[in-house]
C-alpha positions as CSV (number, residue, x, y, z in Angstrom):
1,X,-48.5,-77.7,6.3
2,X,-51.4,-77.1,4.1
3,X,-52.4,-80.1,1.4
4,X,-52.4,-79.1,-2.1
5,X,-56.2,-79.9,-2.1
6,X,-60.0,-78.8,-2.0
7,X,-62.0,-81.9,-0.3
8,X,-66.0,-81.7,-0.7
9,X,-67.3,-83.1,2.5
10,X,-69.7,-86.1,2.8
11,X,-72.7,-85.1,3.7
12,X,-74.9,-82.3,5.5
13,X,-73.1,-82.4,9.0
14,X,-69.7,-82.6,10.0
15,X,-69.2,-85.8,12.0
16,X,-66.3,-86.4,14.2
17,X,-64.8,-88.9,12.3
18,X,-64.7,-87.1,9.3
19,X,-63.5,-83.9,11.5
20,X,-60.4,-85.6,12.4
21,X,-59.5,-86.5,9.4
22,X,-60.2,-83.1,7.8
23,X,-58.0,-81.5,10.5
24,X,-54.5,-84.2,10.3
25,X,-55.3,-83.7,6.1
26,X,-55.2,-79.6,6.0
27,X,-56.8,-79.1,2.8
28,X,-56.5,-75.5,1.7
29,X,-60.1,-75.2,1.8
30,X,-63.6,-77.1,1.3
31,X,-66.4,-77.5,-2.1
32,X,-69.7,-78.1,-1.1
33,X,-72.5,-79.7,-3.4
34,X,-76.5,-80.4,-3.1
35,X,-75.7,-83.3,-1.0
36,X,-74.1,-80.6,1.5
37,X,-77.2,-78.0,1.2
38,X,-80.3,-78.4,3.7
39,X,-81.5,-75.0,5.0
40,X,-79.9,-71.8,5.5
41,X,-79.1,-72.8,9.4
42,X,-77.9,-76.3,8.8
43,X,-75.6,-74.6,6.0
44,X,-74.3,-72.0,8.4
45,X,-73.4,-74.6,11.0
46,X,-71.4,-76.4,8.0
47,X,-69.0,-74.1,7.2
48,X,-68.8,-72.9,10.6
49,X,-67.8,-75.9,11.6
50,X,-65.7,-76.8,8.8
51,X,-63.6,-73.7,9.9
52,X,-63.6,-74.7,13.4
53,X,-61.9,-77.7,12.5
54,X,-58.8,-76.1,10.7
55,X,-58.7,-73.6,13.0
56,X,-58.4,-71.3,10.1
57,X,-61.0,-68.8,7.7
58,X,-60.5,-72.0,5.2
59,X,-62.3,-70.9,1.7
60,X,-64.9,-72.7,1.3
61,X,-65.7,-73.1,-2.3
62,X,-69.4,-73.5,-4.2
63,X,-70.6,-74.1,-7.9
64,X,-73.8,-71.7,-7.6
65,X,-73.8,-70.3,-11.3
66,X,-77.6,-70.7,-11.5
67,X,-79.5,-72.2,-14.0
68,X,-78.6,-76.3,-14.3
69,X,-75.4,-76.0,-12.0
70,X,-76.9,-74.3,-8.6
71,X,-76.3,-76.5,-5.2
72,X,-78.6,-74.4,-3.7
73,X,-81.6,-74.4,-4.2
74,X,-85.7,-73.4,-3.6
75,X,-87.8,-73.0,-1.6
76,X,-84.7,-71.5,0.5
77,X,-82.6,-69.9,-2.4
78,X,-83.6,-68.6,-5.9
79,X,-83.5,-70.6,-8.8
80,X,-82.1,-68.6,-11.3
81,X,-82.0,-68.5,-15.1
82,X,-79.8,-70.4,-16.8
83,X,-76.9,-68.2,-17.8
84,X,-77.4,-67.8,-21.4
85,X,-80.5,-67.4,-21.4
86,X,-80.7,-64.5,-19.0
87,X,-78.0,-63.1,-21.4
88,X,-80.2,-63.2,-24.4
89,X,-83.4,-62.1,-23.3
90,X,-82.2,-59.2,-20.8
91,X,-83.2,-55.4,-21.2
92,X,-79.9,-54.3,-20.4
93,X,-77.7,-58.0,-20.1
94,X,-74.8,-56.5,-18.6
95,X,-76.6,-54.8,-15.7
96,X,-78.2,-58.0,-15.2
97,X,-75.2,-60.2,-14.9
98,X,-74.0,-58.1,-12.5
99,X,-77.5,-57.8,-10.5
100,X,-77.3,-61.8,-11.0
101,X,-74.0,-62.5,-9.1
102,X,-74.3,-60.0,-6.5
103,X,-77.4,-61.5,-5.6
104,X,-75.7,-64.9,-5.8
105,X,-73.3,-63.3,-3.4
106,X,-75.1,-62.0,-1.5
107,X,-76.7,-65.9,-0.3
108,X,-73.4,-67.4,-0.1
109,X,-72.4,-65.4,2.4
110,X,-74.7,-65.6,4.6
111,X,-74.5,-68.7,4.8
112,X,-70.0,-68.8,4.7
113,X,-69.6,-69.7,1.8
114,X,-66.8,-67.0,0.3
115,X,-65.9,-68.6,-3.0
116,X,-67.8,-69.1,-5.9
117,X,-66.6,-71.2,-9.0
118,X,-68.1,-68.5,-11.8
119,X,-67.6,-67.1,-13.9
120,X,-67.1,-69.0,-16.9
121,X,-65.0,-68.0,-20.0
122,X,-65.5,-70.6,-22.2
123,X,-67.0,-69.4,-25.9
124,X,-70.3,-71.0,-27.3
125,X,-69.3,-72.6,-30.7
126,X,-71.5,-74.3,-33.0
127,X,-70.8,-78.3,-31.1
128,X,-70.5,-77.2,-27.8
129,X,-72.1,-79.8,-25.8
130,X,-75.0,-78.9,-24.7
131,X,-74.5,-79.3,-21.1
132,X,-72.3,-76.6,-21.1
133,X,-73.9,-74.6,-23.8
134,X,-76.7,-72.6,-22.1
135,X,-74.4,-72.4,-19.1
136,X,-71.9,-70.0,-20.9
137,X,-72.2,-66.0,-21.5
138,X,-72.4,-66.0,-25.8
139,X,-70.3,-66.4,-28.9
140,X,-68.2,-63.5,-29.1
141,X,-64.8,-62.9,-27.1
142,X,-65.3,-59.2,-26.3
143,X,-69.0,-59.9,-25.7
144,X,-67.8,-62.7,-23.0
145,X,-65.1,-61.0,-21.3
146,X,-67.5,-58.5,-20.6
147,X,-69.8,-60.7,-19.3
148,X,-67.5,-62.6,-17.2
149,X,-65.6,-59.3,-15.8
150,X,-68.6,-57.8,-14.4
151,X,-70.3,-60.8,-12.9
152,X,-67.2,-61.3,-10.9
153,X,-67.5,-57.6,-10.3
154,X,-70.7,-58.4,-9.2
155,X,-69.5,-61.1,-6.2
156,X,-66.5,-59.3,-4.9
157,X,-69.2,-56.9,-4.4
158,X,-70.7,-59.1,-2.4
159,X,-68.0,-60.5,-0.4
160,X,-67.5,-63.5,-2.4
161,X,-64.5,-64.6,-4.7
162,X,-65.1,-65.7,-8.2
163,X,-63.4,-68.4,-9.8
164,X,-62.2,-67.9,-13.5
165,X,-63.5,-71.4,-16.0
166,X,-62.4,-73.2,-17.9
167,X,-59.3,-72.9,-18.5
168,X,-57.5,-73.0,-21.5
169,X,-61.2,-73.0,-23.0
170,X,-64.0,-75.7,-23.5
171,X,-66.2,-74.2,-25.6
172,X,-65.1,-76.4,-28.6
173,X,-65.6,-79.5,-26.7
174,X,-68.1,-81.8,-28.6
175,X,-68.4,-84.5,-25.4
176,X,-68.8,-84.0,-21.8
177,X,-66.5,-84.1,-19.7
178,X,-67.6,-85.6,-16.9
179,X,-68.2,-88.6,-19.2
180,X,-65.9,-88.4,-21.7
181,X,-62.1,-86.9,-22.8
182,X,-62.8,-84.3,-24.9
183,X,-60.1,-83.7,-27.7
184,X,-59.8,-80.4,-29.9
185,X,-57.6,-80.7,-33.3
186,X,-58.0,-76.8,-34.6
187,X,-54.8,-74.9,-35.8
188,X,-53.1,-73.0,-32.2
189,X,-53.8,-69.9,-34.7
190,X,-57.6,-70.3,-34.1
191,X,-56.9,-71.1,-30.4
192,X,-55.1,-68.3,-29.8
193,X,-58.0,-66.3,-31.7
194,X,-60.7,-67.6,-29.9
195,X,-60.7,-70.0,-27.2
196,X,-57.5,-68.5,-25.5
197,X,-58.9,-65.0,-25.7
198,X,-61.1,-64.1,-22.9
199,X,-58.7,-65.8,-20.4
200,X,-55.7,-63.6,-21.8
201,X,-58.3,-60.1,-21.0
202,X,-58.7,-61.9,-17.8
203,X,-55.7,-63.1,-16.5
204,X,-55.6,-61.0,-13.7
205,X,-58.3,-62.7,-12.0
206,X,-56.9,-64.4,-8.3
207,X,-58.5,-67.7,-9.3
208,X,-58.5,-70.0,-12.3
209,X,-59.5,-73.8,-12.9
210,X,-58.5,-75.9,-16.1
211,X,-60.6,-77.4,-18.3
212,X,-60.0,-81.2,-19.0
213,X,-59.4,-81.2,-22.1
214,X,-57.0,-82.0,-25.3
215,X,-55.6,-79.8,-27.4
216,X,-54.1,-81.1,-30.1
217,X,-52.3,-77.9,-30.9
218,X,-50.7,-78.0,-27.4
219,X,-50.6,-81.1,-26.2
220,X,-52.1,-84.6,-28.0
221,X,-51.2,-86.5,-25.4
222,X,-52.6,-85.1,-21.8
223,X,-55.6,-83.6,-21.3
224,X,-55.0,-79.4,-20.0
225,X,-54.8,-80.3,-16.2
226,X,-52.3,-82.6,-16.6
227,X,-50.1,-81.1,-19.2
228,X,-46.9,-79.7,-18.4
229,X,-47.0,-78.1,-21.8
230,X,-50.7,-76.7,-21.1
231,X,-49.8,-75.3,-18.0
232,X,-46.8,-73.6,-19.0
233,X,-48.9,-72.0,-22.0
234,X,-51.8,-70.8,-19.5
235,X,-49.3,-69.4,-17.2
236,X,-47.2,-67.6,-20.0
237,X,-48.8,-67.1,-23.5
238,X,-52.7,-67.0,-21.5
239,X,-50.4,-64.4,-19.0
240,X,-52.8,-66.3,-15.6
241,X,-51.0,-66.2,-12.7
242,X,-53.5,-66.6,-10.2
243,X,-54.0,-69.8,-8.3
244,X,-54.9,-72.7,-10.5
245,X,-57.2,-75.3,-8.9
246,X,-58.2,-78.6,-11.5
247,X,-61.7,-79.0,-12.6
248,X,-62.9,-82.4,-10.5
249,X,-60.6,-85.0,-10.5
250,X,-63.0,-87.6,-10.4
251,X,-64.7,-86.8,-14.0
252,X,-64.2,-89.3,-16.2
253,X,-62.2,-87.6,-18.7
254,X,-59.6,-88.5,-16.7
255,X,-57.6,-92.0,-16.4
256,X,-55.8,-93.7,-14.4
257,X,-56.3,-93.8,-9.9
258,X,-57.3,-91.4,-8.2
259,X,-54.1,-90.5,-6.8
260,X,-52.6,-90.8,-10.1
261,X,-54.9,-88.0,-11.5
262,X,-54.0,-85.5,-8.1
263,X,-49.9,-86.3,-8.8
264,X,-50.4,-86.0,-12.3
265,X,-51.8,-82.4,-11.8
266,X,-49.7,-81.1,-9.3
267,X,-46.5,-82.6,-11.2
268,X,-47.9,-80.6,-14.3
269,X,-48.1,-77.4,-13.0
270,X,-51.7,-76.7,-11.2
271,X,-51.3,-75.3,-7.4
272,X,-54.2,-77.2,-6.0
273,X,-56.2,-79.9,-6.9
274,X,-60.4,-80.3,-6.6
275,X,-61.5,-83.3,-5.4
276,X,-65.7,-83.6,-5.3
277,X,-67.2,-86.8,-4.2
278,X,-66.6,-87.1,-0.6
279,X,-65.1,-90.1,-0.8
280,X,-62.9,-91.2,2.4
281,X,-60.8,-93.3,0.4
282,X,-60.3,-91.0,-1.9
283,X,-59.6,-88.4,-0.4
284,X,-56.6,-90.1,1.9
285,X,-55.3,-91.0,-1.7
286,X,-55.6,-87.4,-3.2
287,X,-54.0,-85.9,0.2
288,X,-50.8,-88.0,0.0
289,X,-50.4,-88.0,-3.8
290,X,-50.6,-84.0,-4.2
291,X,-48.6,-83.0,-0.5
292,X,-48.2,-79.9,0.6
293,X,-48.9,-76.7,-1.2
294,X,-45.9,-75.2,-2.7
295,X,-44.3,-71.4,-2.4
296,X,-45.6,-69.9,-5.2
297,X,-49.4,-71.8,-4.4
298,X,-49.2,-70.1,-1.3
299,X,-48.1,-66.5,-2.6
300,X,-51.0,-66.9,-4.9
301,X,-53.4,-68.4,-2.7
302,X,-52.6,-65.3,-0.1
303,X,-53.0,-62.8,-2.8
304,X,-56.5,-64.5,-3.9
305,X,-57.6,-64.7,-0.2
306,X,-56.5,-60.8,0.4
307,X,-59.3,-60.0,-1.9
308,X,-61.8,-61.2,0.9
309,X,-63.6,-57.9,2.2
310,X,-67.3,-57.1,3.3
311,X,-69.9,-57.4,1.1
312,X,-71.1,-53.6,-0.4
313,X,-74.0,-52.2,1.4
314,X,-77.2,-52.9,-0.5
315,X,-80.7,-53.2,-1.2
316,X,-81.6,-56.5,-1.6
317,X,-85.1,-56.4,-2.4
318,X,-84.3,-53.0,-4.7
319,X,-81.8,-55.4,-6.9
320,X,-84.2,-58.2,-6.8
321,X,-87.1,-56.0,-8.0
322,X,-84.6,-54.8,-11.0
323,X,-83.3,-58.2,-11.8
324,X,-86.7,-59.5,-12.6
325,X,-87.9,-56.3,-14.6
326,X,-84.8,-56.9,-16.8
327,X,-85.3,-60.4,-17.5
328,X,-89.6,-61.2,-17.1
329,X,-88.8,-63.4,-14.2
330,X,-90.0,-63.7,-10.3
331,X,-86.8,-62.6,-8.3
């Protein structure tokens, strides 16, 4: 039976330890970081062998937006603008978030990676923390949900499956949350306006993570991924019923164990949980607090999983060579 979990693994190579525990744990699939990321071969031989080990085409998941949150990296991969950026000083900004994320694709899987956690929903607001700021798409919700729709346009293209952030909405979030709890007090009327928005126009997406956050509105006393209130908003008002993995259980917005957290999530409403540390502990803890994925995780993990095709034919260098005329940078 398949865990309710995505494990990162510990380092660049799969040892046989760590196999054997990976295959009596089943995790639905794998996240890799830069701790995972070497060279092009080394990563191949990864996620071959991660798959090997389930005996499965496990996803095997990646945070590659560019800019500040890329795992991979020069002088093998291209360093790309950060997101908003490329969105304000583009030619033609659509045409080159799409150019962006098929490009994107287009190095994940040729290395197996086939799951990319992008793109991100989330409005820019006046405090948004700036760690997150320049990683978002702009200010306006039709201007974002066009944004966001064609850069996962852009990596189904390429064989890769996007992953729809952050869920509810963490644009208004003033702290960061890998440090910190957030907490929103605005009226559910601006909510609804605003933050909700761009996930309702894409709630057909296959995959979805939660933001941790507070939302007064909906819930003052759990943070999104743990709410049994939040949940039930995302999956009925929001209208997303694709799966819904947490953001990182171990950020620190977060309380309690470790275990706690992955129960907590599971028990609210969210069909897997994300756990990013490769920790051994931790990861025995998060495997027998979340169990097995449920019948409705699996229908929506098949259906995301069907989506899985071959990459477009393309010329590389051609979208390269357009990319950089539309932005002034070195593809």
């Amino acid at each position: 039976m398949t865990a309710a979990a995505i494990l990162g693994p510990e380092g660049a190579r799969l040892g046989r330890d760590e196999a054997a525990f990976f295959r009596d744990a089943d995790p639905w699939g794998f996240i890799l970081f830069a701790r995972n990321v070497e060279t092009p071969d080394q990563l191949r031989r990864l996620t071959s062998d991660l798959r090997e080990t389930l005996g499965r085409e496990a996803p095997i998941l990646i945070d590659q937006e560019g800019g500040r949150v890329q795992r991979m990296r020069p002088p093998h991969w291209h360093a790309y603008l950060p997101a908003l950026d490329q969105m304000q000083r583009a030619l033609d900004p659509l045409r080159a978030q799409w150019l962006r994320h098929r490009l994107i694709a287009a190095e994940l899987h040729e290395v197996g990676i086939d799951v990319n956690c992008a793109p991100l929903a989330d409005l820019v607001e006046p405090q948004t923390h700036h760690i997150l700021r320049n990683r978002l798409y702009g200010d306006t919700v039709d201007g974002v949900v066009a944004a966001a729709r064609i850069a996962a346009d852009g990596l189904l293209a390429g064989g890769v499956l996007p992953v729809l952030k952050h869920i509810p909405g963490y644009g208004r979030a003033h702290v960061d949350s890998h440090k910190a709890l957030p907490r929103v007090s605005v009226p559910l009327s601006e909510l609804r306006a605003r933050d909700f928005a761009p996930f309702v126009a894409l709630g057909h997406m296959a995959m979805g993570m939660t933001a941790h956050i507070v939302l007064d509105a909906v819930d003052p006393d759990r943070p999104a991924t743990t709410s049994a209130k939040a949940m039930r908003m995302i999956r009925e008002e929001i209208g997303f019923d694709g799966l819904l993995m947490t953001d990182d259980l171990s950020m620190e917005a977060l309380s309690g164990d470790i275990d706690a957290r992955a129960e907590a999530s599971i028990a609210a409403g969210c069909d897997v949980v994300l756990h990013c540390n490769g920790d051994r502990d931790e990861m025995e803890a998060v495997v027998a607090a979340c169990g097995v994925m449920g019948t409705d995780a699996m229908r929506r993990a098949e259906a995301a999983l069907a989506q899985r095709r071959t990459p477009e034919p393309a010329d590389l260098d051609a979208l390269r060579d357009e990319l950089g005329a539309l932005t002034g940078e070195d593809v």
